[in-house]
LOLO-231043 format. One line per 4 residues: number of its first residue (from 1); their letters; for each residue x, y, z of N, C-alpha, C. Coordinates in pm, whole numbers, plus 50000, padded with zeros to 5 digits. Example, Ala and Ser with C-alpha at 12.3 -4.5 7.8 and 13.67 -1.06 7.14 Angstrom:
<margus>
1 = as = 51319:49431:50780:51230:49550:50780:51320:49670:50780 ~ 51285:49775:50708:51367:49894:50714:51290:50003:50787
</margus>
This chain:
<margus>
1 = xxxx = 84459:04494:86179:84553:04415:86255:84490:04280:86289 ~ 84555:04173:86279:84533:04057:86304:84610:03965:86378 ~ 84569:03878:86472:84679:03809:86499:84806:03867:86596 ~ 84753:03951:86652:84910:04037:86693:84946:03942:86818
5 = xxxx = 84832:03941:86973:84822:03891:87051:84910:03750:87021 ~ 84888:03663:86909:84901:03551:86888:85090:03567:86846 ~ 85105:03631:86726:85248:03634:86760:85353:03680:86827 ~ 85295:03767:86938:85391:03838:87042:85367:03687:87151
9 = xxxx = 85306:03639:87163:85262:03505:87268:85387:03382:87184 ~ 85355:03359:87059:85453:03266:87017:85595:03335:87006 ~ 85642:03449:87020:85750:03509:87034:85877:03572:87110 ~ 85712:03521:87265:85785:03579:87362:85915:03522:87447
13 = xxxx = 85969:03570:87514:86092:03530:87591:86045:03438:87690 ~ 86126:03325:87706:86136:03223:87826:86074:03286:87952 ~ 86105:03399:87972:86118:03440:88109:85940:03505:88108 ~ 85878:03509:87989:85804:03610:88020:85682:03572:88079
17 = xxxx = 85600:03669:88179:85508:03628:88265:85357:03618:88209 ~ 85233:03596:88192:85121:03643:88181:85106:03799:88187 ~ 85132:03835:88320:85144:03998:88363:85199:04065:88242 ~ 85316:04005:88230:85432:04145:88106:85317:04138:87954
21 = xxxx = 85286:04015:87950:85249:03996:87831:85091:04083:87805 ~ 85005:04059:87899:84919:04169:87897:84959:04321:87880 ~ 85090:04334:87966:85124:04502:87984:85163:04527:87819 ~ 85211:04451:87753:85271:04419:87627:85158:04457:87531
25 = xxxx = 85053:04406:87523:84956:04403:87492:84879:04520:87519 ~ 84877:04543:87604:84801:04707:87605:84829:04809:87586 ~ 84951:04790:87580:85030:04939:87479:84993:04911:87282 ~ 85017:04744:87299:84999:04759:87175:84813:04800:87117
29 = xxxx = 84749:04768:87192:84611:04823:87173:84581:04979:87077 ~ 84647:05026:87162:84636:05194:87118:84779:05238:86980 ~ 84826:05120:86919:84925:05174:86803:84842:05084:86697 ~ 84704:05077:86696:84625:05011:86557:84547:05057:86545
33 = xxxx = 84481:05083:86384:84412:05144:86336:84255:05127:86404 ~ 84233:05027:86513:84119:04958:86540:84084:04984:86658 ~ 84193:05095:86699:84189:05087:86887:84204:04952:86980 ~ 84220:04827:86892:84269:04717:86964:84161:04657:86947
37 = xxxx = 84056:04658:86891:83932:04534:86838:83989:04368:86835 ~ 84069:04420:86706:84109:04244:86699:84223:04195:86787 ~ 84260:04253:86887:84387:04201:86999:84208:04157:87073 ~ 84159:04264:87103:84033:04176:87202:83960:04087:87206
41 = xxxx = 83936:04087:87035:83854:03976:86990:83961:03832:87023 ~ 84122:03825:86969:84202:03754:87045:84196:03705:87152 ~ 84175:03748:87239:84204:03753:87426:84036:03715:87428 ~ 83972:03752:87374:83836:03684:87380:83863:03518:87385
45 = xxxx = 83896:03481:87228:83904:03373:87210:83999:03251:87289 ~ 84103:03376:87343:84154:03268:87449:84114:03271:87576 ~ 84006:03320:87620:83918:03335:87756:83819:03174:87696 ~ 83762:03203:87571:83674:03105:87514:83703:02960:87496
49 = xxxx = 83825:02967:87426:83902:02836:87361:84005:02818:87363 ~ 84103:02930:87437:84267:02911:87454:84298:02786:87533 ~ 84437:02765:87545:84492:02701:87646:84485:02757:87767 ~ 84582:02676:87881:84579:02733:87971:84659:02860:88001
53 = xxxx = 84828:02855:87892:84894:02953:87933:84834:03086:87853 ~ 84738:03057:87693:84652:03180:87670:84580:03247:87768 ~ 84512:03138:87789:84384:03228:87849:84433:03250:88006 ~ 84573:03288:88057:84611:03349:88168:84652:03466:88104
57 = xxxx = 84680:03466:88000:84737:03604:87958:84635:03674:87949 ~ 84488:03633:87841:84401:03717:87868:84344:03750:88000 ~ 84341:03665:88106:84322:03689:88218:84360:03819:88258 ~ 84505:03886:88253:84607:03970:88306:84511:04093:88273
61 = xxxx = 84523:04069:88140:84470:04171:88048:84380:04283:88083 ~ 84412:04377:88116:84294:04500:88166:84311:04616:88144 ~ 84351:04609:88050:84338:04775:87936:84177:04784:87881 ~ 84080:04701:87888:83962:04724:87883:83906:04579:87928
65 = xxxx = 83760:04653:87897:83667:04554:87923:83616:04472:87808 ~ 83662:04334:87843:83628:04193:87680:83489:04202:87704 ~ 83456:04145:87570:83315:04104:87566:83238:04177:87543 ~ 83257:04314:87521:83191:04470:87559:83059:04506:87668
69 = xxxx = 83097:04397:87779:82977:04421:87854:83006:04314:88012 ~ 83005:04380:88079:83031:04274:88228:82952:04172:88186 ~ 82853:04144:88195:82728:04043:88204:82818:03933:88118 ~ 82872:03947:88005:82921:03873:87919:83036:03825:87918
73 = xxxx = 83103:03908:88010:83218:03872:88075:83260:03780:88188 ~ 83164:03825:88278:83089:03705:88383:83107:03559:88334 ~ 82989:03585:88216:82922:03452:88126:83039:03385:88090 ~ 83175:03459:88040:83279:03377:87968:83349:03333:88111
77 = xxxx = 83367:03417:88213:83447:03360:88309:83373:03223:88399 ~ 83280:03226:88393:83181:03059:88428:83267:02981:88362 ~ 83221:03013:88178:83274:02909:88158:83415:02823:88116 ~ 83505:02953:88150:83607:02949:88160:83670:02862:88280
81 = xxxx = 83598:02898:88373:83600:02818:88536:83559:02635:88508 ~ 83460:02634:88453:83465:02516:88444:83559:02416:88327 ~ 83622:02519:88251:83691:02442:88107:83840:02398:88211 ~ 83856:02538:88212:84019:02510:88337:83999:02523:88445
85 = xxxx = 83992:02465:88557:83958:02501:88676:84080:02549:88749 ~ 84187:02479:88681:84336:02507:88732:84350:02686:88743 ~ 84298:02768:88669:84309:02891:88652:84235:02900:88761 ~ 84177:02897:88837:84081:02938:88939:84091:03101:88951
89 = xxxx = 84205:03067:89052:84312:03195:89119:84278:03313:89013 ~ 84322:03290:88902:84323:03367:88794:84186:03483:88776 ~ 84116:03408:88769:83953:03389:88750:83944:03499:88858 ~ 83925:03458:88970:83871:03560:89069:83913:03699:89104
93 = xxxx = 84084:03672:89059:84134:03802:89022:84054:03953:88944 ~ 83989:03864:88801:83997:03926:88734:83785:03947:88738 ~ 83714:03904:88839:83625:03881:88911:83575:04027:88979 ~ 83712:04015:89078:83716:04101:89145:83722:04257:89074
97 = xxxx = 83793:04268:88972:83822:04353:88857:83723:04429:88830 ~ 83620:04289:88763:83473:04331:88759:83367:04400:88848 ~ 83390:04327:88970:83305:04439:89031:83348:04580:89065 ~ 83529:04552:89111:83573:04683:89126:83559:04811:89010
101 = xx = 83502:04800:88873:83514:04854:88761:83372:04864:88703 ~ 83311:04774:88659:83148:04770:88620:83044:04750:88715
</margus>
């Protein structure tokens, strides 16, 4: 599977939130042959290099843990903090996540 993250995001409805689109997303995780590798590696890349309305979606996202490791997750949310700062809010959310979880 490739790409899935990317065309359910260019596909989605006017109305739809960050939130739905993660929930969207994590069902679809578990119907690929990969257990959802390349949706993560996705949501990686928009933590890394997305926009702003990507990388809120990966934000949402918590059917697992990106990066395969807090420490690295941390590392992307720094520099995620400093690429968009506008996400702040976002950020600490998913912060908090972290400690509550790893």
């Amino acid at each position: 599977m490739t790409d899935i993250a990317e065309a359910l995001f260019r596909n989605r409805a006017a109305t739809a939130t960050p939130a739905s689109m993660a929930d969207q997303l994590s069902k679809l995780v578990w119907q690929g042959a990969d257990n959802g590798a390349s949706i993560h590696k996705e949501l990686e890349g928009w933590i890394e290099r997305g926009d702003q309305e990507r990388a809120a979606v990966a934000l949402a996202y918590d059917e697992a843990l990106l990066f395969g490791a807090s420490e690295r997750m941390s590392a992307a949310l720094d520099r995620l903090a400093v690429r968009l700062p506008e996400l702040g809010p976002n950020i600490e959310v998913r912060r908090s996540w972290l400690r509550e979880n790893f």
